[in-house]
N, C-alpha and C positions, 0 to 999 in steps of 0.2 A: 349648226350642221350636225354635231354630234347627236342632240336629240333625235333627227328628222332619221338619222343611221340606223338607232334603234328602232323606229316606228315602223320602219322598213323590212328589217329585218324579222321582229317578231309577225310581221303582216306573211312572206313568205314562209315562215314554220307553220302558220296557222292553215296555210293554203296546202302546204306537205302533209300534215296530218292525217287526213282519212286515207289519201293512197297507201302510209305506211302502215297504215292498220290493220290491215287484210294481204293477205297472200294471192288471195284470188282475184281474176278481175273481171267476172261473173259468174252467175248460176242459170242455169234453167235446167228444168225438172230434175231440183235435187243432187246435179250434180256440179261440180265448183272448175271452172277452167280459168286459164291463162291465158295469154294472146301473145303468140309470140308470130307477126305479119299475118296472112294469109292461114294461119292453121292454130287450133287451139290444144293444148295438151292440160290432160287431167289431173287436178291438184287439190288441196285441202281448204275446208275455211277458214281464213281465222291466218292466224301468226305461225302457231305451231301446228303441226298434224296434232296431237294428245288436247288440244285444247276445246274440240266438238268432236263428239261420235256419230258424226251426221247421218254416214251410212250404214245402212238398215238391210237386214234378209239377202235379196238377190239385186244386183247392180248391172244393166245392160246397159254397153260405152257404145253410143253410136257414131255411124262414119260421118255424121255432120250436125251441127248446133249453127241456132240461129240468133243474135245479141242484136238489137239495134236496127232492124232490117237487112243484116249483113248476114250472109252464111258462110261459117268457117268448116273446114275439115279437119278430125280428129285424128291427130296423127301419134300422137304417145301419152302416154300414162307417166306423170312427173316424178320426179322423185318423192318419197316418205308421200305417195299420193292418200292412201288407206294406211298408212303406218297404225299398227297397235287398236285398228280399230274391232271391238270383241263384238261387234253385232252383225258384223259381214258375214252372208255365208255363201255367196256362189260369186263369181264376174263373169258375161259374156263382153267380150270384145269384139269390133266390126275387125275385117280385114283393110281397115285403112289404119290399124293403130302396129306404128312400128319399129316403137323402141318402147322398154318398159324399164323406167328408170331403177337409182338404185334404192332397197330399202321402200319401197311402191306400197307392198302387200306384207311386208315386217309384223310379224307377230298379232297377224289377223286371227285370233286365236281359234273361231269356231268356219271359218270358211273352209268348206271339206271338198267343191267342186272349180276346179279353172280349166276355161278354155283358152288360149294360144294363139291369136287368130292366125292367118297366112302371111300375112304381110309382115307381122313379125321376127326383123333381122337381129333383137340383140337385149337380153335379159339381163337387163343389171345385179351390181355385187348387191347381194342380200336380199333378193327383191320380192322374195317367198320364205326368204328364213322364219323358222320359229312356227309357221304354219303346222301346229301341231296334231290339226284337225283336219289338213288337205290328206285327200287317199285317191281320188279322182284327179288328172293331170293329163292335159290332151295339151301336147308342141307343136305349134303350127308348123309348116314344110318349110317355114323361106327364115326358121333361124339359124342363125350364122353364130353367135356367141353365146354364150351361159356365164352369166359370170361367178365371181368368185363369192363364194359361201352361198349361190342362187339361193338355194333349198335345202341348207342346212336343218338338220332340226325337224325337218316335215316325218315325225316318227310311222305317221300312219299310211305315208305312202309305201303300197308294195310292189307293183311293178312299175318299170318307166322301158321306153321305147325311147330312144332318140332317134330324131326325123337324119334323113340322109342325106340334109341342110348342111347341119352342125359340124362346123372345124375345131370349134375350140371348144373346151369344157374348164373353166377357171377353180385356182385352188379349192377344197375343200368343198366345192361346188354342192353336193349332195351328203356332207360328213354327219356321222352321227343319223343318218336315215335308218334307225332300230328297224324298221318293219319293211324293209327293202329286202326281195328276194330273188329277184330277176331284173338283170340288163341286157335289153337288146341296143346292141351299137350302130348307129348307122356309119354309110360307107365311107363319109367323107370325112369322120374324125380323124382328124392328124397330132390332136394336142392336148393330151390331159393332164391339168397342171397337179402340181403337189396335194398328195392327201384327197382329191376329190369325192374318193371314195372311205374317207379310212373312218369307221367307227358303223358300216353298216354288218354290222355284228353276226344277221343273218343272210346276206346276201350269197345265194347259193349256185348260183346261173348269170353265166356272160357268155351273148352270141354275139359273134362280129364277123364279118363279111371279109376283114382283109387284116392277117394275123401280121405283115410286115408293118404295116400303120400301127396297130396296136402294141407290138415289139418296138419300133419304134419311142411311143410315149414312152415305156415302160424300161427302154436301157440305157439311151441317149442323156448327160450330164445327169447323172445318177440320183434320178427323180426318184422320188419316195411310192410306192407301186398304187393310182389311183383307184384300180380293183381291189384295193386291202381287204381280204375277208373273203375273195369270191372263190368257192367251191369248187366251180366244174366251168371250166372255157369253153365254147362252143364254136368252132370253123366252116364254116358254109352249115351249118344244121348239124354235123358231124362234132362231137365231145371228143375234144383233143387229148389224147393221153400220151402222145409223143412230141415234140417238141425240139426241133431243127432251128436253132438260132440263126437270122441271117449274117454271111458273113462278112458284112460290111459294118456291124456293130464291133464297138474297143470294150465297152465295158456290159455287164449285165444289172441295173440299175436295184437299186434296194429296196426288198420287198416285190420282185419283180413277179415271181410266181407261188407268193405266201398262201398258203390254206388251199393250194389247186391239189385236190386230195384227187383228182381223174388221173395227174397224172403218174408213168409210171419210169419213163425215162426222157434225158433230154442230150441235145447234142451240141456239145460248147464249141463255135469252132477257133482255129489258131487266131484269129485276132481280138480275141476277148484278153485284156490283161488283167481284168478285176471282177470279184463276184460280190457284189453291194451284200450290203444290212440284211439278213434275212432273204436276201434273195428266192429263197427255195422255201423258206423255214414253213414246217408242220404240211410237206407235202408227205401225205402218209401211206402212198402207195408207191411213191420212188425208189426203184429200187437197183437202180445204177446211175452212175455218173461220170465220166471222166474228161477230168479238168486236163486243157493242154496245157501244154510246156511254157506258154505263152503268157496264164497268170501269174501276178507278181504277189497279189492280196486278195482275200478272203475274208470277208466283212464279216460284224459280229453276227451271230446267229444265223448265219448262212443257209446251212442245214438243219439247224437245229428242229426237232420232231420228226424227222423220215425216216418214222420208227420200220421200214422195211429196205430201206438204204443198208448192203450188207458189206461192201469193203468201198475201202478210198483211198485213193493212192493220191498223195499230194507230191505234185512236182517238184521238183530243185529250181525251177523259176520259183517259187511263192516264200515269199519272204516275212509278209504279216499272216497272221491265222488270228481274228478277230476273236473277242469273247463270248465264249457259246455256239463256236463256228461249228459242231454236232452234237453238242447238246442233246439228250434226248433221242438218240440214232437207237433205239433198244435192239434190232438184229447186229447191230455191226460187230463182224466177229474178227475182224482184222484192220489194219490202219497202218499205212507206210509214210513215213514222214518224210520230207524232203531235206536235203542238206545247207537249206540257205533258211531255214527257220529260226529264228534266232529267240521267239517266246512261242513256250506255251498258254496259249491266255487262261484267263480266269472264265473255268465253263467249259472248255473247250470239247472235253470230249465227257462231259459229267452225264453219269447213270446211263452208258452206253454198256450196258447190262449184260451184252453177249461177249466182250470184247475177251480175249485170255489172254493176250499178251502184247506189248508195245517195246521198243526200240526208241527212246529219245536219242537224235540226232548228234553228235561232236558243236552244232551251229549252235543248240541251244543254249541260253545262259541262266533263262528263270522259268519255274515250272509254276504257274499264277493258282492264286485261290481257285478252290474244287474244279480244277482241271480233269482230276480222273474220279470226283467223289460217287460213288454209289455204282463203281466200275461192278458189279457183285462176283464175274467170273474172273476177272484180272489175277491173273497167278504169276504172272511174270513182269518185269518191267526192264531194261537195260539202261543203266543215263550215262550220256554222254559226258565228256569227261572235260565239260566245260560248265557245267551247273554251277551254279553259286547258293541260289535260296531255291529254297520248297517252299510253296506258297501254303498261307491258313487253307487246311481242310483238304488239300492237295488229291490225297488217298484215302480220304474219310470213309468207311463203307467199304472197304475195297475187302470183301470179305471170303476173298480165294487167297488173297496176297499170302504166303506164307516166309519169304524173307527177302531182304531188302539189301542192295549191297551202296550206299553211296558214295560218289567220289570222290577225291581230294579237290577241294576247292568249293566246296557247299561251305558255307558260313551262317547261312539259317534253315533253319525248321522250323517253320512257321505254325502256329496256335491248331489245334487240331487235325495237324498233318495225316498223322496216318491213325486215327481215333477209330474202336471200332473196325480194324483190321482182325476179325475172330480167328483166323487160324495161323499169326505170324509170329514164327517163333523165335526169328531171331534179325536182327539189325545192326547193322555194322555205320556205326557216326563216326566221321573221320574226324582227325586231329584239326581241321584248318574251320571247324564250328565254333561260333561264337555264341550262338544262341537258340535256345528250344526253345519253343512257344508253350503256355497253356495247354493241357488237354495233348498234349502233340501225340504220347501215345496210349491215352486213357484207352480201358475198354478192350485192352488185348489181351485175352484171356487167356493165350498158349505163348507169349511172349516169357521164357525162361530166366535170361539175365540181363543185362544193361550195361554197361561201359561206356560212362560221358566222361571225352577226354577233359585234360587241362586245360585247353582251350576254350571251353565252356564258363562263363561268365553269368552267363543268365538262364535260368532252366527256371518255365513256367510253372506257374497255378497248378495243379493237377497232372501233371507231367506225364506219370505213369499211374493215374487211380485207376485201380478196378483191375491191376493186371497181374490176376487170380495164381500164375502158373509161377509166376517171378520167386527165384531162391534167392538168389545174390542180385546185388547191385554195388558199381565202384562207381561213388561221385568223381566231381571236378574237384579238385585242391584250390581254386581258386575262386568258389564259388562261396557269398559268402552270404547268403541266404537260402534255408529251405525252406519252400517256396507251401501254402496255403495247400494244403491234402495231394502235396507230391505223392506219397506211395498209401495216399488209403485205399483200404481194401485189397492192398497186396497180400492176401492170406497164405499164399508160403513165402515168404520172403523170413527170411531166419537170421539171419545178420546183415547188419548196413553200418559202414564207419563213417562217420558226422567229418568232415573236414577239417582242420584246426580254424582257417580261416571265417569258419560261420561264426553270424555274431546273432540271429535269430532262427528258430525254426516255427515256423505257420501254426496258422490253424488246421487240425486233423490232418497235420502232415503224414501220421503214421497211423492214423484211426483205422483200426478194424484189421492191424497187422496182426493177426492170430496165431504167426508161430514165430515172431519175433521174442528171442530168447534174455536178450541183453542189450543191453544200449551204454555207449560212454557218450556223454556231453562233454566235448570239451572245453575248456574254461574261456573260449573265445565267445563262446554263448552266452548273452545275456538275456534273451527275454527266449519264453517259451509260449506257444500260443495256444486259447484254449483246445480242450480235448485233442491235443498233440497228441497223445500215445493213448487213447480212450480206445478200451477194449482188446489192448496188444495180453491177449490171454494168457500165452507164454511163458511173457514176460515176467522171470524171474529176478531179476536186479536190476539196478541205473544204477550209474555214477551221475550225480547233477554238480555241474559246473558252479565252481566257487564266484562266477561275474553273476550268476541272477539272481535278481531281487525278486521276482514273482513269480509266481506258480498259479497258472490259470484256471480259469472252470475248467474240472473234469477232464486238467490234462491227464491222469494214468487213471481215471474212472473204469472200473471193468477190468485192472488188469488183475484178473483173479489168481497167479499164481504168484505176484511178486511177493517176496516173504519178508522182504526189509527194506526201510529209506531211509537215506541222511539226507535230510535238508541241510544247505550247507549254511553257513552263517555270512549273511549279507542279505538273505531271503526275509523281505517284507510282510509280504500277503504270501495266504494260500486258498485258491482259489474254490467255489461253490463246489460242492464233490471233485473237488482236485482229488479224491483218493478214496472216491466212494466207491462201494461194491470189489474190492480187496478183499474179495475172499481169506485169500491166504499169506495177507501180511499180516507177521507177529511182532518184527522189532520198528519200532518207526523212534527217528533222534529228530529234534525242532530247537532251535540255537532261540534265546531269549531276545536275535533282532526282529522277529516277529511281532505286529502290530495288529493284524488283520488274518484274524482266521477264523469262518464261519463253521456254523453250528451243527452243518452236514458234511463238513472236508473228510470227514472221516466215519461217515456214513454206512452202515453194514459192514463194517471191517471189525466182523465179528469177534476175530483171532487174533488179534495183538494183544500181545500178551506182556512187553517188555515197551515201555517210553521211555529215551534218555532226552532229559533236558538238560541242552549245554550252553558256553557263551557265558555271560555276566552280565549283570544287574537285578532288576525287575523283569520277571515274565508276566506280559503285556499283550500278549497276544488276543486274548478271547478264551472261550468256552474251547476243550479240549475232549470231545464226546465221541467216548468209546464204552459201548454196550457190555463193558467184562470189566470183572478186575483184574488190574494189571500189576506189574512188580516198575516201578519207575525210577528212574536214577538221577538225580540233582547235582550236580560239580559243585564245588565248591566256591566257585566267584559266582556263584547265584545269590541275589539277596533279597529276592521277592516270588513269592509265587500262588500268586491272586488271581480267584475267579476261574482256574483249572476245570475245577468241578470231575474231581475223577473219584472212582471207588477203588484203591491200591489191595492189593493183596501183599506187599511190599513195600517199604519205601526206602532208597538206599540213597541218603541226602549227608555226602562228604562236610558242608559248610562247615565251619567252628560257630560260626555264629549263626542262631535257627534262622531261616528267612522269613520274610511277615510272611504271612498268612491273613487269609479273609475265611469268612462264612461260605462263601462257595471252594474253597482250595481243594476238598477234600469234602465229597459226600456219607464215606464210611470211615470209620477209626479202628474199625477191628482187625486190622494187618496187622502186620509186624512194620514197625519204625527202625532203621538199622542208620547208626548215627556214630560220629567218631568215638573211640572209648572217653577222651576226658571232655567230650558234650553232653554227652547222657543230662549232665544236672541241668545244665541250661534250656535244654530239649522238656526238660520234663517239667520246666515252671511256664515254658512259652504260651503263645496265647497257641489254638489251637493242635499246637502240635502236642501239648500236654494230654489232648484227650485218647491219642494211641494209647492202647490198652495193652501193647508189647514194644517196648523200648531199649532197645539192646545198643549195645555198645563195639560191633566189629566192622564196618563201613571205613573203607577206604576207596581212594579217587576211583572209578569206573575206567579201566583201562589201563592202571595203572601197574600195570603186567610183573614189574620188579619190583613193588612193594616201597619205593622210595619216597614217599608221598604226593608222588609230579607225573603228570602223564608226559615223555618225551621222547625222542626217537630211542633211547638206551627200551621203553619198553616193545617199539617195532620189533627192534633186533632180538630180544629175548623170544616175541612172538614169533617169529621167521627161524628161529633155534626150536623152538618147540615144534612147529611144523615140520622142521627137516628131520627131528632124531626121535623126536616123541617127549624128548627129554621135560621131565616133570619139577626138573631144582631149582627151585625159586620162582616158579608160575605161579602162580594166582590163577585157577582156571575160570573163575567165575568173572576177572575182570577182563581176561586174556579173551572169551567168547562172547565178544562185543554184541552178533546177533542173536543171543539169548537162543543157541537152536540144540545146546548141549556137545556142542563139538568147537574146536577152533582150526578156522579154514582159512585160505589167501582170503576171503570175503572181511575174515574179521580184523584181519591185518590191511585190508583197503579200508573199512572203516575206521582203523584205528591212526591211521594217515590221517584222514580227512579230519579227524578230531583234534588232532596235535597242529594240523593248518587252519582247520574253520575255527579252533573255539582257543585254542592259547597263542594264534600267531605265532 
């Protein structure tokens, strides 16, 4: 039994075989139908449509076929009938064919002519898309539907007619039709889904017979506008430039009347409660509007481009204002804001170019990215006294603004807030800010002073770079980082006090401060970043904080007027022209924790004329290359001092015991050697230090102000005595003028601090 199952069964597969192998279930003259009872519909050979490119040049579907002595009538075109076929180029249809399925005529690539017959009620999804070579498109009288994506894609179609058949025009129907410049509508369209139109880029012309049908598609559940892109609207033959909403619409649909650059006004009536996406946006000859009482929201880009839209008054109903909701309004020379607005969005009123002044709301709470950027007349602003943040780029541009008062209760300033405000001279940040952004006011070049409260915790990147006019500035005390080229290029800024709390300052935090005079690091600082103070000209002293270990590339490169350094002791490295182009430094102190000091740190720093080397041990640093001969001073817990490579005109080395020396310590020996008086012998058998050709014996500790052999605070006090009375009894004046400048000043009694803390603990 079981055998006789199998024999049986393979006997039926073998009998299913050929029907399943064909799609079609005849041909004559070339062309492949189906039989579906009494009527045949046109279809492909084979399995797949892609698998024969059967048809060929021109294809005429006639109203009947004959198979078997039977004659059938041809009543549709099947689906994926011609799919993808590249050899088609024209179809005539009888008026008995009267559906065309979906996907039919899909990506017929060179077919540039189709006819429609009459009879056809219903153009399926896709059923010409991709048609990239149809330009020619005649629709028979009796279609009722288009579907959705029909004719997407067909670029070289440019005008279309629809017959006054057509109720429905499905999604996307026509999208992407590049070479599409005129639509004539017929009268019985009621329904144009999503998109149908969006992507005909140059569609310039739409005539329609019945503007409540077409208002209809276009505001009912807030369809997306399927004229997207059309230019000029046409009403009985007449180009509408006025526009009377009927009043039985609630909403005005998105994208409703985008790029209708005819028109010039329109009339909203009271039961409109919403103005969708773009509704209006880039109508460029509008030039009034008024929104009833009656909307609540204001989609994004609404208006945005109706560059001759010149005031708006937005109601106390409207509660959203979308992003970019005028955008682009370049006359608007005025804007009333409602009292139930509770955001300004991001966009909302940016490069509205005419505008002078605005009143934000009490409703408000946030004002969103570039909401007013590239405002360029904006001179005034008011905020209501409910703000919390200023959104990034806010007032960027806003190049009338000249000052700014904000409220209590703003907690951020967001990243290039008001960047680029040219003539604002002055800003008042209240106490309940927590945080500046980046860039927030780079670029203000009449902006005077600055005052960031305690409140402040975080103040960006570039904060205030570029802002030319700035004299003073008083940071946050609680701020404990300066922040990557916060005040470069503040070129009058003359004094800034560093916080205690900082524990780094950035890279070209202060670059290109040109009349910054002094600076104290204080000792909560430990890293400094490169070209921090690069090119501060001014700049005549620092105090560098006893916590850094490093000294970056070309932090005080350029400061050509500083005249003296202490590197403090705990400092590692110094950086690539850390202290190049110093014109007019002469005393520079380098503590023996030094490991790492390149060959140009002290590059063109033609004029030093005084090195003290302080600390203990072995000096280890590197190469110490300075273009002069200098007079250099050694303490006495030094006990190495290798690979220097100086030419001294000087050398004033306290040690009792000579330090080694190498081949590089010393490139000249023709100075004077000035050494303790009972070293001299020892000095004079050493290995190179023997070869000084003047070895004298009056060298005592460098600073050592009262002659007691010890640098300690008893020689402060002598130094602060001698400042106060002149008084000369028991100075030492050559130890007591720590910066070798021929005078002794509070400068050489703060050096001489820092040497009694950095180098003896």
């Amino acid at each position: 039994m079981m055998k006789t199952s199998i024999k049986t069964a393979l006997l039926a597969l073998t009998i299913l075989l050929p029907a399943l192998a064909w799609a079609h279930d005849f041909e004559v003259d070339g062309i492949y139908y189906n039989l579906n009872g009494n009527e045949a519909t046109v279809t492909y050979q084979g399995m797949n449509p892609t698998q024969y490119d059967e048809y060929t040049g021109q294809v005429v579907i006639p109203e009947t076929v004959t198979h078997d002595g039977i004659t059938y009538a041809v009543t549709a075109i099947g689906p994926n009938a011609f799919e993808r076929n590249s050899n088609l180029t024209s179809v005539e249809m009888s008026n008995a064919i009267t559906a065309i399925g979906d996907y039919a005529f899909s990506y017929c690539s060179r077919m540039t002519r189709i006819v429609i017959g009459n009879s056809v009620t219903h153009i399926g999804n896709g059923a010409f898309s991709y048609c990239d070579a149809l330009s020619d498109l005649t629709l028979g009288e009796a279609v009722h539907f288009i579907g959705s994506w029909a004719f997407s894609s067909c670029s070289n179609l440019t005008t279309l007619t629809i017959p006054n058949s057509v109720i429905s025009i499905g999604e996307s129907a026509f999208r992407n039709c590049s070479g599409l410049t005129s639509v004539e509508m017929g009268t019985a369209v009621t329904d144009i889904a999503k998109d149908a139109f969006v992507g005909c880029s140059n569609l310039q012309r739409v005539t329609t017979t019945n503007i409540a049908a077409w208002a209809k598609t276009n505001f009912e559940n807030e369809k997306a506008n399927p004229l997207y892109f059309a230019k000029h609207l046409y009403l009985n033959g007449t180009e509408v430039t006025n526009v009377t909403i009927p009043g039985y619409f609630t909403a005005i649909g998105s994208y409703a009347f985008v790029g209708a650059t005819s028109l010039t006004s329109a009339t909203i009536p009271s039961s409109i409660t919403s103005i969708g996406n773009g509704a209006f946006n880039s109508c460029t000859n509008l030039t009034a509007v008024t929104i009833p009482n009656s909307v609540t929201a204001i989609g994004k880009s609404a208006f945005s481009g109706c560059s001759n839209l010149q005031n708006v008054t937005i109601p106390n109903s409207v509660i959203t204002l979308g992003s970019g909701a005028f955008a682009d309004c370049s006359s608007l020379t005025s804007v009333s804001i409602g009292n139930s607005v509770t955001t300004i969005d991001d966009m909302t009123f940016c490069r509205c170019q005419a505008l002078t002044g605005v009143t934000i709301p009490n409703s408000v709470t946030a004002i969103g990215s570039n909401a007013f950027a590239g405002c360029s007349n904006l001179a005034a602003v008011t905020f209501g006294n409910s703000v919390t943040s200023i959104g990034s780029a806010a007032f960027i541009s806003c190049s009338s603004l000249t000052s700014v008062t904000l409220p209590e209760g703003v907690t951020t300033i967001g990243a290039n807030a008001f960047q680029y405000c040219s003539v604002m001279t002055s800003i008042l940040i209240p106490s309940t800010v927590t945080t500046i952004g980046s860039r927030a006011f780079s670029s203000c070049p009449m902006l005077t002073s600055i005052k960031v409260p305690d409140s402040v915790t975080t103040l960006g990147n570039s904060a205030f770079d570029g802002c030319s006019s700035m004299t003073s500035a008083t940071l946050s005390n609680a701020l404990t980082m300066i922040n990557y080229g916060l005040f470069r290029d503040c070129t009058s800024l003359t004094n800034v006090t560093i916080p205690n709390a900082v524990t780094s300052i950035g890279n070209t935090a202060f670059y290109g401060c040109s009349a910054l005079t002094d600076v104290v690091i204080p000792n909560s600082v430990t890293t400094i970043g490169i070209s921090a103070f690069e090119n501060c000209s001014s700049m005549t002293s620092v105090s560098l904080s006893n916590s850094i270990t490093v000294i970056n590339d070309n932090t005080f490169s350029g400061c050509s007027t500083l005249e003296s350094v202490i590197i403090p002791k705990g400092v590692t490295t110094i950086g690539y022209n850390a202290f190049a182009n110093c014109y007019g430094l002469a005393s520079v102190t380098i503590p023996t924790t030094i490991t790492s000091l390149p060959y140009y740190a002290f590059e063109n720093c033609y004029h030093i004329s005084s090195l003290t080397l302080t600390g203990e041990g072995e000096w280890r640093g590197g190469t110490i290359m300075i273009q002069r001969p200098v007079e250099v001073y050694i303490n006495s817990q030094i006990t190495g001092v290798k690979g220097m490579y100086l030419k001294p005109s000087h050398v004033y080395c306290t040690a009792m015991t000579p330090p080694v020396c190498d081949g590089n310590s010393f490139t000249d020996y023709s100075g004077t050697l000035h050494v303790p008086a009972s070293a001299v012998a020892a000095y004079s058998t050493a290995d190179y230090w023997k070869n000084f050709t003047h070895i004298v014996g009056d060298a005592t500790e460098f600073g050592d102000v009262n002659m007691d052999g010890s640098v300690n605070i008893s020689d402060v006090i002598s130094a602060i005595n001698y400042l106060s009375n002149n008084d000369t009894t028991g100075i030492n004046i050559v130890n007591a003028d720590m910066n070798n400048d021929g005078t002794v000043t509070i400068t050489d009694v703060i050096a001489l601090i820092n040497m009694i803390v950095g180098s003896n603990d």
